[in-house]
N, C-alpha and C positions, 0 to 999 in steps of 0.2 A: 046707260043710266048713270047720273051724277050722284055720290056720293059725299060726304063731308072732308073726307079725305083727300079725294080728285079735287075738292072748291079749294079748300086751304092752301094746294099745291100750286093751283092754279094760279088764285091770286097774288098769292104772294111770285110766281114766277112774271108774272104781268105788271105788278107794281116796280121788282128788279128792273126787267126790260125796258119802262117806261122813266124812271129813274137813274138809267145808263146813256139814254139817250136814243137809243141802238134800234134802231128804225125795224131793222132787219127781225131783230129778236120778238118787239111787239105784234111786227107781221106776221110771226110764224104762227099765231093763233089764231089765224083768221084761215075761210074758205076763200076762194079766186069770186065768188059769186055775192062774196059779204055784204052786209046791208047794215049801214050805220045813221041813227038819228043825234042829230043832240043839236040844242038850240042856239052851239055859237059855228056852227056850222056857217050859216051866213054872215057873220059877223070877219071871220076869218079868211073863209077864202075868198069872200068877196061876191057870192049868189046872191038868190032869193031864197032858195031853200033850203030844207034843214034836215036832208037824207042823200047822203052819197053811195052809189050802188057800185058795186066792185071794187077789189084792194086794190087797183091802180088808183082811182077815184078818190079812196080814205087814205091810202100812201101819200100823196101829193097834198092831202088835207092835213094830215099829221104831218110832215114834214114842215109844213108852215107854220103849223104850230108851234113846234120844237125851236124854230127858227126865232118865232114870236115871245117865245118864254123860254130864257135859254137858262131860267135857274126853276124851272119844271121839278118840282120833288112831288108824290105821290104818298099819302100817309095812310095806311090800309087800317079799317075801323073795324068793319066785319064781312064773313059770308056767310050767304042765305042761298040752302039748297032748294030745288025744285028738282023733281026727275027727269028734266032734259035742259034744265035752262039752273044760272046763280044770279044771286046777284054783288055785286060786289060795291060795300061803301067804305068810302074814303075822303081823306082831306084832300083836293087838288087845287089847282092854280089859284091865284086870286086869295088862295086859303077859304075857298068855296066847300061846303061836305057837296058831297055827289053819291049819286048812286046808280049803278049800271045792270041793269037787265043785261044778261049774255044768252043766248039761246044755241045750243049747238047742236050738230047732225050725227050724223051714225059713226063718223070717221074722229071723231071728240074736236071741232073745229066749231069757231064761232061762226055760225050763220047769220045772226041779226044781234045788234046790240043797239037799245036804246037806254042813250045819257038823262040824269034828272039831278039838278043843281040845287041847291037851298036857294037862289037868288039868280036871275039870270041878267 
């Protein structure tokens, strides 16, 4: 069960990671079986579509990313608990707010995360 303490810790170590650049670090919060939506999915790597299924999958997706926006900063606004899922909003690229459903498993690891932008 997530807590407001486990969110706050959370996000703010995921905005860090994201913000260092550190591919490795923002992976470490993910399950091997992860499932990630967000609508520039296609825009980025180049698909149709706009759900990448395993962290090889988001690895290579983020890494394009990072590659794409090499002045990437993350502005953490709030978190919002739920009992197995947050959400976490922020300022990111573009200076877009966003907001990220995280949903995680029994091992405290993000299973599913879907992205939602003020502007896509």
């Amino acid at each position: 069960m997530i807590d407001k303490k486990f969110a706050q810790e959370f996000a703010q170590e995921w905005v860090s990671a994201w913000n260092a650049h550190d591919l490795d670090a923002i992976l470490s919060h993910y399950s091997d079986d992860f499932e990630m939506t967000s609508p520039f999915i296609s825009s980025v790597a180049g698909g149709t579509g706009n759900t990448l299924k395993g962290k090889a999958a988001v690895a290579e997706y983020w890494k394009v990313a990072l590659e794409k926006f090499p002045d990437l900063k993350f502005e953490l606004s709030d978190v919002l608990v739920s009992q197995y899922s947050l959400i976490i909003h922020y300022r990111s690229v573009m200076n877009k707010m966003a907001a990220e459903i995280m949903m995680f498993g029994a091992d405290g690891e993000v299973v599913k995360s879907i992205a939602h932008y003020d502007e896509i």
